[in-house]
C-alpha positions as a Markdown table, in Angstrom:
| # | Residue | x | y | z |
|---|---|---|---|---|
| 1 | Unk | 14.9 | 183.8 | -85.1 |
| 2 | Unk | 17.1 | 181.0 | -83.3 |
| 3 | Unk | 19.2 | 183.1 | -80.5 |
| 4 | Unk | 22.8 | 181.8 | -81.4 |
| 5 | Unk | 24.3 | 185.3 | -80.2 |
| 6 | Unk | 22.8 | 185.0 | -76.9 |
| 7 | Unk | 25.4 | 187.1 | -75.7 |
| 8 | Unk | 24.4 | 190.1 | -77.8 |
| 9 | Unk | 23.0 | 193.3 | -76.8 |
| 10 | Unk | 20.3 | 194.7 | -79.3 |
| 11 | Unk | 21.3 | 197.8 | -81.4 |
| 12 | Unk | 18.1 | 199.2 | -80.9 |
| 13 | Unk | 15.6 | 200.7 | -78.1 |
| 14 | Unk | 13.0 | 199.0 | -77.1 |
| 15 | Unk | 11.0 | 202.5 | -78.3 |
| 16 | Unk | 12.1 | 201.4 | -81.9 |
| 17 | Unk | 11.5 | 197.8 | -81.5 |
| 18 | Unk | 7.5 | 198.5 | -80.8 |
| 19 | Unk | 7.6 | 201.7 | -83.3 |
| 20 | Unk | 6.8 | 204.5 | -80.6 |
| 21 | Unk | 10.1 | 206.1 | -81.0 |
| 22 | Unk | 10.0 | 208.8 | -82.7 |
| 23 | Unk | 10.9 | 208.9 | -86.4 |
| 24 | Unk | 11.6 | 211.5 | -89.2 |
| 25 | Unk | 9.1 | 211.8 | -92.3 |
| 26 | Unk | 9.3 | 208.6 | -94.7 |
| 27 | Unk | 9.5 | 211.3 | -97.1 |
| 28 | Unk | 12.4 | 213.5 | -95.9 |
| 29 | Unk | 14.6 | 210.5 | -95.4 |
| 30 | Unk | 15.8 | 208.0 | -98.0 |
| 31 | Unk | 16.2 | 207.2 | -101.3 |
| 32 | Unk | 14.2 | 209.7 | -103.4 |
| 33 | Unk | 11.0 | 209.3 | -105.9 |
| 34 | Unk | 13.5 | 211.3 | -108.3 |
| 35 | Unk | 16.4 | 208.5 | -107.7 |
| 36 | Unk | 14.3 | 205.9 | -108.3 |
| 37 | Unk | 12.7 | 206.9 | -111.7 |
| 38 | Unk | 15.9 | 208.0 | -112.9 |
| 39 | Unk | 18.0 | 205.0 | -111.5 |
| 40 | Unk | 15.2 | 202.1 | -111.8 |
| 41 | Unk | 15.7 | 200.8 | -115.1 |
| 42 | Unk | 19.0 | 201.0 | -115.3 |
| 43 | Unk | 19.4 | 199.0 | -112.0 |
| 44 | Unk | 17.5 | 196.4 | -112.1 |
| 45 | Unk | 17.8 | 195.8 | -116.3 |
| 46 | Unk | 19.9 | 192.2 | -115.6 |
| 47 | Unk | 17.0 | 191.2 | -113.3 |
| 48 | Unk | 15.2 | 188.4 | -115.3 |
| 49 | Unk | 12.3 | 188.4 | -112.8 |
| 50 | Unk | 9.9 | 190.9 | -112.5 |
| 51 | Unk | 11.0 | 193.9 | -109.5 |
| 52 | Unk | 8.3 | 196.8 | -109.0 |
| 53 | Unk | 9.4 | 199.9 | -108.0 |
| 54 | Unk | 7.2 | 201.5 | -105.5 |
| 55 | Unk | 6.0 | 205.0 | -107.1 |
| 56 | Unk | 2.4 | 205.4 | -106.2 |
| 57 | Unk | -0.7 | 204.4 | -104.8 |
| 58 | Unk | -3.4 | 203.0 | -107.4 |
| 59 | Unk | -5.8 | 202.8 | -104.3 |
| 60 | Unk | -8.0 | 205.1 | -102.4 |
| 61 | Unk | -5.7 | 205.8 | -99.1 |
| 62 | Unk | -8.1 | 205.1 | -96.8 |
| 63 | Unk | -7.8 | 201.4 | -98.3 |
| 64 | Unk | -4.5 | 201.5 | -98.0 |
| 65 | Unk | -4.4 | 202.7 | -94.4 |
| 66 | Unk | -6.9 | 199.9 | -93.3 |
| 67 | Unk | -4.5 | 197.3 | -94.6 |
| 68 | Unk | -1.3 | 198.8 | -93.1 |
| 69 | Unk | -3.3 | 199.1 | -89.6 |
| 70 | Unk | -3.9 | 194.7 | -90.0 |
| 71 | Unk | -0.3 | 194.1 | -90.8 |
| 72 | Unk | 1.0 | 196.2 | -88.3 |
| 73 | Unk | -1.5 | 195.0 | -85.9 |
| 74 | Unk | -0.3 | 191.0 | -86.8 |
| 75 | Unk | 3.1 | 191.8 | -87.4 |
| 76 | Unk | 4.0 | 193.6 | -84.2 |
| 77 | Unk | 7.8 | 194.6 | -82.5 |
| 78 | Unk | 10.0 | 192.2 | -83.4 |
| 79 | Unk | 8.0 | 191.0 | -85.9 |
| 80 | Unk | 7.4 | 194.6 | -87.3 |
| 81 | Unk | 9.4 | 194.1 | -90.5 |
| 82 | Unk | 7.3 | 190.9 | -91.5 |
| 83 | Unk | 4.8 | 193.9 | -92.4 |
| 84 | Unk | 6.6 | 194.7 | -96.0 |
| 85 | Unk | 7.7 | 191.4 | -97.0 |
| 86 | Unk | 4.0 | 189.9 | -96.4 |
| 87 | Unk | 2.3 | 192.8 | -98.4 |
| 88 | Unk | 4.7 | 195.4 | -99.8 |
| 89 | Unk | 2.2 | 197.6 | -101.9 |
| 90 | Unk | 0.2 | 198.4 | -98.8 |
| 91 | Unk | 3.2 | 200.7 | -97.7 |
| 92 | Unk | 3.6 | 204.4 | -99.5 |
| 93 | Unk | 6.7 | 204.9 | -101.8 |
| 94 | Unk | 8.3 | 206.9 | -99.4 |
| 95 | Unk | 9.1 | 204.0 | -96.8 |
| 96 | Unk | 9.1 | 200.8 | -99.7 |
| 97 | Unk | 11.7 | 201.6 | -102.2 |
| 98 | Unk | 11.2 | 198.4 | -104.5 |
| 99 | Unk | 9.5 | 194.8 | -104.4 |
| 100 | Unk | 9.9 | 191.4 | -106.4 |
| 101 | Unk | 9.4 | 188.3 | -105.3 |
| 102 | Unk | 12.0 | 187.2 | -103.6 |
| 103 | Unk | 13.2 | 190.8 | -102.2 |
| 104 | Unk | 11.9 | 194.0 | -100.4 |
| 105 | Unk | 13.6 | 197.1 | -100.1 |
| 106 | Unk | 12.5 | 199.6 | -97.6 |
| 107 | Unk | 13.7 | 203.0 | -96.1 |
| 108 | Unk | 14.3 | 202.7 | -92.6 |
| 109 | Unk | 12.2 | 203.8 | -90.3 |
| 110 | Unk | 14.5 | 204.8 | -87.9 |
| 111 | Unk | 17.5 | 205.7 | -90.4 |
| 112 | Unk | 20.9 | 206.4 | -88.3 |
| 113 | Unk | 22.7 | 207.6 | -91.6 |
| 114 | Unk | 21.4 | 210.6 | -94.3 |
| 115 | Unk | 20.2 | 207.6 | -96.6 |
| 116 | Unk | 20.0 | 203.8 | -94.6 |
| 117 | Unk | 18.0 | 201.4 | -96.7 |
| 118 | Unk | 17.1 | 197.8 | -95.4 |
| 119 | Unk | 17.0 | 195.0 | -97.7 |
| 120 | Unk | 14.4 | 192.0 | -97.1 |
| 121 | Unk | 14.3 | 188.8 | -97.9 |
| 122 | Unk | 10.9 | 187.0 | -98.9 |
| 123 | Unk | 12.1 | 183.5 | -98.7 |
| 124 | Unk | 9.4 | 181.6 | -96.6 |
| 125 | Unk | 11.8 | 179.7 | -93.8 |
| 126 | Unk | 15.5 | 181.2 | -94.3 |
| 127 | Unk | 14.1 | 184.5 | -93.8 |
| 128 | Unk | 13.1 | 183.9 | -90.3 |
| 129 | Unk | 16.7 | 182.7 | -89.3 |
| 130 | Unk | 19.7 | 184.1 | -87.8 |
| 131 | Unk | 21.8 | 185.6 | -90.4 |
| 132 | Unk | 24.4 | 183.2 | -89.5 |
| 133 | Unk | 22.5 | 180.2 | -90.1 |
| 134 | Unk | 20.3 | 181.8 | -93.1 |
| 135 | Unk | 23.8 | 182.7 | -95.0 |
| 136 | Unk | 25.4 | 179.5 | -94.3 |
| 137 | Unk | 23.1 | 178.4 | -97.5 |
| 138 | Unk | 25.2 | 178.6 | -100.2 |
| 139 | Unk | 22.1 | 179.4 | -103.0 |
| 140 | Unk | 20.2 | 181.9 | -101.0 |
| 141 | Unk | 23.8 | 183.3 | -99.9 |
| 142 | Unk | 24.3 | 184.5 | -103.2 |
| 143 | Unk | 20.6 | 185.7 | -104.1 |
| 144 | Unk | 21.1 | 188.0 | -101.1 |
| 145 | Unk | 24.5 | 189.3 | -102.3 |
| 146 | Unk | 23.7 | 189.7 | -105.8 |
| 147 | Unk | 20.1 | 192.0 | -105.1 |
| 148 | Unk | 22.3 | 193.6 | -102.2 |
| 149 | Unk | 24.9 | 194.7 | -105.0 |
| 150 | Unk | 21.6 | 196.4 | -106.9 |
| 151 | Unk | 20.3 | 197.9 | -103.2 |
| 152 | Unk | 24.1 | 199.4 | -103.1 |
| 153 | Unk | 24.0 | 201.2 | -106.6 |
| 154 | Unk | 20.9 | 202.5 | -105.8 |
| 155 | Unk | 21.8 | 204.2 | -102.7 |
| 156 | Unk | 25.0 | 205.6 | -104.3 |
| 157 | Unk | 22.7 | 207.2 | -106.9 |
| 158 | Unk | 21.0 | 208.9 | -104.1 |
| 159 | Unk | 24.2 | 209.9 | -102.1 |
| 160 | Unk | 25.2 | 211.3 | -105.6 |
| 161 | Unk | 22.1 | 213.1 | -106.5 |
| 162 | Unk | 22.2 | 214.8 | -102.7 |
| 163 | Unk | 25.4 | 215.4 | -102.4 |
| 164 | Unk | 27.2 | 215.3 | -106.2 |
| 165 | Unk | 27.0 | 219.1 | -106.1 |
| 166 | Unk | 28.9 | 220.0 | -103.0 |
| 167 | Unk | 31.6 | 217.4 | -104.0 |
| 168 | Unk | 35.1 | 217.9 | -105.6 |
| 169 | Unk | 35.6 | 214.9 | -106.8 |
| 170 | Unk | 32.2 | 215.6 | -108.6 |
| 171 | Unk | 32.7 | 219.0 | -109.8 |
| 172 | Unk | 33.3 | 218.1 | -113.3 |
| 173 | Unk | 30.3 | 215.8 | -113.3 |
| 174 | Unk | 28.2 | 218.3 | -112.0 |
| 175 | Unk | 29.7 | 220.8 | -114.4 |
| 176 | Unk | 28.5 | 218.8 | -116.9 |
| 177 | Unk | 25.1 | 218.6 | -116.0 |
| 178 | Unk | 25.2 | 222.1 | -115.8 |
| 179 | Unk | 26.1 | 222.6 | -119.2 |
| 180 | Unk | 28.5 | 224.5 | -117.8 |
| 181 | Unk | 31.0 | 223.0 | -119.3 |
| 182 | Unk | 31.5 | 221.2 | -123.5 |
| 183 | Unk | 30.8 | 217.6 | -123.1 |
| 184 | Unk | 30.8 | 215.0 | -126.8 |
| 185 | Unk | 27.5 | 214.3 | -127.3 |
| 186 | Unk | 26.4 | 210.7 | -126.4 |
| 187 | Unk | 29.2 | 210.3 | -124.7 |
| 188 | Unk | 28.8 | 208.7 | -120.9 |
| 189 | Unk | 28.9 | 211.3 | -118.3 |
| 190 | Unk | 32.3 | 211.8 | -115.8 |
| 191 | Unk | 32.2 | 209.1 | -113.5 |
| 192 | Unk | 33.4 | 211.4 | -110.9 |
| 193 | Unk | 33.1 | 210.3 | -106.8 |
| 194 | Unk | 32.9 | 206.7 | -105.9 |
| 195 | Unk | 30.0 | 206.9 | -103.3 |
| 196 | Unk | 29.1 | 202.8 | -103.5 |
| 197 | Unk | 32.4 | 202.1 | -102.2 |
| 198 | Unk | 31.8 | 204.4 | -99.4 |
| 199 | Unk | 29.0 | 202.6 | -98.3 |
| 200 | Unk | 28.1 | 200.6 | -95.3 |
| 201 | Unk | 26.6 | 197.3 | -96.1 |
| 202 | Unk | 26.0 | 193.9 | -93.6 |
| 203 | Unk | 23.9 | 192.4 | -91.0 |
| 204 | Unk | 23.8 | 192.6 | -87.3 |
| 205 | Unk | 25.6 | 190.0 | -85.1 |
| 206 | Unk | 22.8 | 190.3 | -83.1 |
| 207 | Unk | 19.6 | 191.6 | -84.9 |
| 208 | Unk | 17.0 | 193.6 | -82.8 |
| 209 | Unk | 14.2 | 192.5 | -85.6 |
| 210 | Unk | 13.4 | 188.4 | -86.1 |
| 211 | Unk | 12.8 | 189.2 | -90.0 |
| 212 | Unk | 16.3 | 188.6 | -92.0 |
| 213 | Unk | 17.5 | 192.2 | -93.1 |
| 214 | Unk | 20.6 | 193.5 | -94.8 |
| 215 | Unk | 21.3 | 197.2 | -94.0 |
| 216 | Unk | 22.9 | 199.7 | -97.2 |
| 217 | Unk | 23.6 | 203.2 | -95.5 |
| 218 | Unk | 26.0 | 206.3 | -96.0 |
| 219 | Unk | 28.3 | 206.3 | -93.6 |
| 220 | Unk | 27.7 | 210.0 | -92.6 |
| 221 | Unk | 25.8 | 208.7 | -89.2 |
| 222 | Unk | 24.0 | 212.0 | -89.6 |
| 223 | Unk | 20.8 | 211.8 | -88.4 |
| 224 | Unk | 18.3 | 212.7 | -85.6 |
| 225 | Unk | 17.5 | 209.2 | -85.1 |
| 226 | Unk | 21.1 | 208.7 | -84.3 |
| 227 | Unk | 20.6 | 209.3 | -80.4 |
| 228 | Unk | 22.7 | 206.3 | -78.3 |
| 229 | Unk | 26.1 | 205.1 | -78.4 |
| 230 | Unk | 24.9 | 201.3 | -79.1 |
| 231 | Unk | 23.4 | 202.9 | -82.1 |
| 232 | Unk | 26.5 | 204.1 | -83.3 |
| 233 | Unk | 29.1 | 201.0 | -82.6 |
| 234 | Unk | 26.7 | 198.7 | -84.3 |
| 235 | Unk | 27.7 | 200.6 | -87.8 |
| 236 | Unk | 31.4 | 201.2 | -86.9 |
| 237 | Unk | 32.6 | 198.2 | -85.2 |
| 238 | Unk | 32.8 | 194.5 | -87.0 |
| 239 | Unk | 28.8 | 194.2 | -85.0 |
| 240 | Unk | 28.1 | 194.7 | -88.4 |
| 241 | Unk | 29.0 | 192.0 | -90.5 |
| 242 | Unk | 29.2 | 192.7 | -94.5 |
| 243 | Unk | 27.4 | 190.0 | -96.4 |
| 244 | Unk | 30.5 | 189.9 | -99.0 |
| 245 | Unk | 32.4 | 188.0 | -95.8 |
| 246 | Unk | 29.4 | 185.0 | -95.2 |
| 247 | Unk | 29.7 | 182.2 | -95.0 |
| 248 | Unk | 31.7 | 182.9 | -91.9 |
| 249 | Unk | 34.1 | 180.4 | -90.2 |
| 250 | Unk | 33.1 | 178.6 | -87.1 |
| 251 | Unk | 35.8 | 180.2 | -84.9 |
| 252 | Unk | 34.9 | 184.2 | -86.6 |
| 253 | Unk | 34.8 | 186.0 | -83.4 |
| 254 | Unk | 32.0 | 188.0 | -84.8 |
| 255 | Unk | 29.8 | 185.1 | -84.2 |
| 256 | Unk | 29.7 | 186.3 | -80.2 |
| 257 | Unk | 29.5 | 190.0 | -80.2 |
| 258 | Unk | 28.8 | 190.2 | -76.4 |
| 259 | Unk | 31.7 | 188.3 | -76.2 |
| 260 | Unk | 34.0 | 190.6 | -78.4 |
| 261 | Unk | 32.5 | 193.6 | -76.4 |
| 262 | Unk | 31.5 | 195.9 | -79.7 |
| 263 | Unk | 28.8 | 198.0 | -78.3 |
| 264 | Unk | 31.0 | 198.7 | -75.1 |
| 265 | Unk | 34.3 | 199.9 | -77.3 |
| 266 | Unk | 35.1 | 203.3 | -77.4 |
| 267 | Unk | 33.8 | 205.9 | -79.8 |
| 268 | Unk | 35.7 | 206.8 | -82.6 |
| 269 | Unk | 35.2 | 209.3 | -85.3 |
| 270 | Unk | 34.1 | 206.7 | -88.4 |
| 271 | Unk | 36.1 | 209.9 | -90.7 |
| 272 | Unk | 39.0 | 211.2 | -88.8 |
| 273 | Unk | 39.7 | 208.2 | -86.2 |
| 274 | Unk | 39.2 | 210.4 | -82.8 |
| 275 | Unk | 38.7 | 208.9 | -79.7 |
| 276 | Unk | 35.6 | 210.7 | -77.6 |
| 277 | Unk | 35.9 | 207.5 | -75.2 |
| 278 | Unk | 32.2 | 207.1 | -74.0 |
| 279 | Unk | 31.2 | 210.8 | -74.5 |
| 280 | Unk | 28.4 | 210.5 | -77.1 |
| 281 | Unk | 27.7 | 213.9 | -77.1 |
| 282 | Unk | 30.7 | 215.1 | -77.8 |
| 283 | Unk | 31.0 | 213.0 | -80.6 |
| 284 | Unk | 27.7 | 213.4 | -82.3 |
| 285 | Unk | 28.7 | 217.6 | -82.3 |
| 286 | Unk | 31.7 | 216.6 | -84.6 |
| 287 | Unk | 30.0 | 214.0 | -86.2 |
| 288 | Unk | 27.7 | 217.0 | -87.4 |
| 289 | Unk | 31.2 | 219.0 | -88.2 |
| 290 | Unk | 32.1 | 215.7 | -90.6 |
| 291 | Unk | 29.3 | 215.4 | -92.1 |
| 292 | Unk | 30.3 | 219.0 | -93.9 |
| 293 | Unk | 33.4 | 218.3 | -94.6 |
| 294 | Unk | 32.7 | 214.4 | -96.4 |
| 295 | Unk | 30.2 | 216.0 | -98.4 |
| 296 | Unk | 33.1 | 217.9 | -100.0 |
| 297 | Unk | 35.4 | 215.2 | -100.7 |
């Protein structure tokens, strides 16, 4: 991937770059098994092409594990996510969500969010470039948006399912479900909370990984794997660029993150707006104290 943020600083450790860091369960982080059979069909029903969503293994798992073990051993650190777009059904359901052929969609490894999904692009040559040149393509611009849109209702589905019941803007919804309350019959549930439009969505300025990825997360930044203030200013600072704003203009400061100094900001609460200044503890403590309190929204 062409360096044409040279004065970036990666979001990532170099522990997470080779894989050693550690990482949650695939299957205690994510979108669901449950979201995904309930929410497949409906999501991907305008899809003309055929997607596969990832819900079990039809071979022996020692057969699977001996493939995994190649790609991981040819597809290595930076080149780690080359792994899922170059043989998808070799991973468990837990870590690849869904697969067609243009797109991958995995649960991240190393999720800094309750739910953070990555979305991959299969294209043979654009998916190898930097996001600012890759987007600039007006086609494959729109490809990526448009299965990015899908990614995003799926995670909403899940932030819904987790969290619908704690939520007030739910409650009703959830009533309903509960038959605990007289809904008409056939008639479309509440709509209640608008968790897609709560979501966090874009690419890095300057990616840690050479394979083209799109990142769809809750914006909780809840989670163990959330451990270094870089981690956190790549989410909450324009570092991350939403793939609704490409193609960007040639004079977007975004295009020089090093330059615009995003991973050396302050830290501010992404909910309430306090300032912690560089004191990541501090602020991962009241990010924990947030995380109650969105869930009730």
């Amino acid at each position: 991937m062409p360096a044409t943020d040279s004065d970036g600083e990666d979001a990532i450790t170099k522990e997470e770059i080779t894989g050693t860091a550690p990482a949650p369960a695939a299957t205690a982080a994510g979108v669901s098994q449950g979201t995904k059979r309930n929410a497949f069909a409906e999501l991907m029903a305008p899809k003309p092409k055929k997607t596969t969503a990832t819900t079990s293994e039809d071979e022996q798992p020692s057969t699977l594990a001996s493939r995994r073990s190649t790609l991981t051993r040819t597809f290595k650190n930076r080149d780690g996510l080359g792994a899922y777009t170059h043989d998808p059904t070799s991973f468990p359901s837990s870590r690849v969500i869904y697969h067609n052929d243009d797109f991958v969609a995995i649960n991240d490894q190393y999720p800094k969010s309750t739910v953070h999904t990555l979305l991959l692009p299969r294209h043979p040559t654009l998916s190898r470039l930097h996001p600012f040149d890759a987007l600039s393509d007006a086609t494959f611009l729109t490809t990526v948006q448009e299965e990015t849109a899908r990614l995003k209702r799926l995670v909403a589905k899940e932030l819904q399912r987790r969290y619908g019941r704690y939520s007030k803007q739910d409650r009703l919804r959830e009533a309903v479900l509960n038959e605990e309350v007289e809904w008409p019959a056939g008639s479309e549930l509440p709509r209640g909370r608008d968790w897609e439009a709560e979501l966090l969505v874009g690419v890095h300025a300057h990616p840690s990984m050479n394979d083209l990825h799109v990142h769809v997360l809750a914006p909780d930044m809840f989670s163990d794997c959330m451990r270094h203030r870089k981690h956190y200013l790549s989410f909450n600072t324009p570092f991350l660029i939403d793939v609704a704003d490409f193609p960007l203009a040639d004079d977007d400061p975004r295009r020089h993150p090093g330059r615009a100094g995003y991973t050396k900001r302050d830290l501010q609460c992404w909910r309430c707006g306090k300032n912690f200044g560089n004191k990541f503890k501090q602020l991962k403590d009241h990010l924990d104290e947030e995380f109650e309190e969105w869930k009730r929204e």
